[in-house]
Residue, then its C-alpha position, 0 to 999 in steps of 0.5 A: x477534501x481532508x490533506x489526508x485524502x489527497x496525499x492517498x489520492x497522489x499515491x493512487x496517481x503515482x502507482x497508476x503511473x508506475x510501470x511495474x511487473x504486474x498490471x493494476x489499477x489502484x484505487x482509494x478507499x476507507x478500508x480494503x474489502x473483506x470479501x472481494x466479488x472477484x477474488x481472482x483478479x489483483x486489487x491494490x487499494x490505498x488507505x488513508x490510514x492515520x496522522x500525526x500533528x507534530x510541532x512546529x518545524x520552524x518558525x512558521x510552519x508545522x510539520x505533520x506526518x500522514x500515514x497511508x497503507x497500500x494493500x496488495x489482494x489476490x486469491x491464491x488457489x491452491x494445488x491439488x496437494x494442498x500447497x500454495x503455488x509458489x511461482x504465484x506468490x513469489x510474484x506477488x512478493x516482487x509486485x510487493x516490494x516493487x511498490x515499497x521501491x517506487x514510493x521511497x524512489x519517487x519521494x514526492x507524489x507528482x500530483x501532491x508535491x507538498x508531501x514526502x515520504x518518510x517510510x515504509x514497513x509491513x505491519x506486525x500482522x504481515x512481516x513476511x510481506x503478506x498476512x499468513x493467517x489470510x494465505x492459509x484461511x482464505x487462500x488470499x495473499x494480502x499484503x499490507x505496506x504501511x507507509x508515512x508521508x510528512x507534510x511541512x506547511 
């Protein structure tokens, strides 16, 4: 497999091994799905997102920068009048950040260690942590954690 792919899959393992306030099994995949079967249930895909190749970063060895995004999914129904449950969502913004918090603390992935990470942000989409147009459109919290691991070798 691609370097790309197995930094993503290091981070599945990570996030598998966490102990965080919500139960999930994360998964690999190319792109998070649009129309998820069970809607219902908490879906935490990771993405191998981009790369970048830099210059060297010292005599022998290069560094190069893999970006990985972690998508947080869950349907959020909403109240007879018409509002999201906001106990449910402020659940989901802790899972959120909670992942942000495990990866920066955890620099090195346990199964990939060559890689560490650089940083995390939401993307413009989802600066409040989640993607607002997908809350009030499809009743989904999505939230999207762009994260960057550098790789010396």
């Amino acid at each position: 497999m691609s370097v790309h792919t197995d930094i993503a899959d290091a981070v599945v393992a990570q996030l598998n091994d966490a102990s965080l306030s919500q139960d999930f099994t994360a998964v690999r995949k190319h792109r998070p799905q649009k129309k998820r079967a069970d809607a219902a249930t908490l879906a935490v895909t990771v993405i191998p997102f981009g790369w970048t190749m830099q210059s060297h970063a010292d005599r022998s060895r290069t560094q190069d920068d893999y970006t990985i995004d972690v998508v947080v999914q869950k349907s959020v129904s909403p109240t007879a009048a018409g509002e999201h449950d906001e106990d449910a969502l402020d659940e989901l913004d802790t899972l959120f950040e909670e992942i942000a918090q495990h990866l920066k603390s955890n620099r090195r992935p346990p199964t990939y260690a060559t890689a560490s990470w650089i940083r995390s942000e939401t993307l413009p989409e989802s600066e409040a942590g989640y993607v607002r147009e997908h809350l009030e459109h499809a009743h989904e919290y999505v939230g999207i954690l762009r994260t960057t691991y550098r790789r010396i070798a």
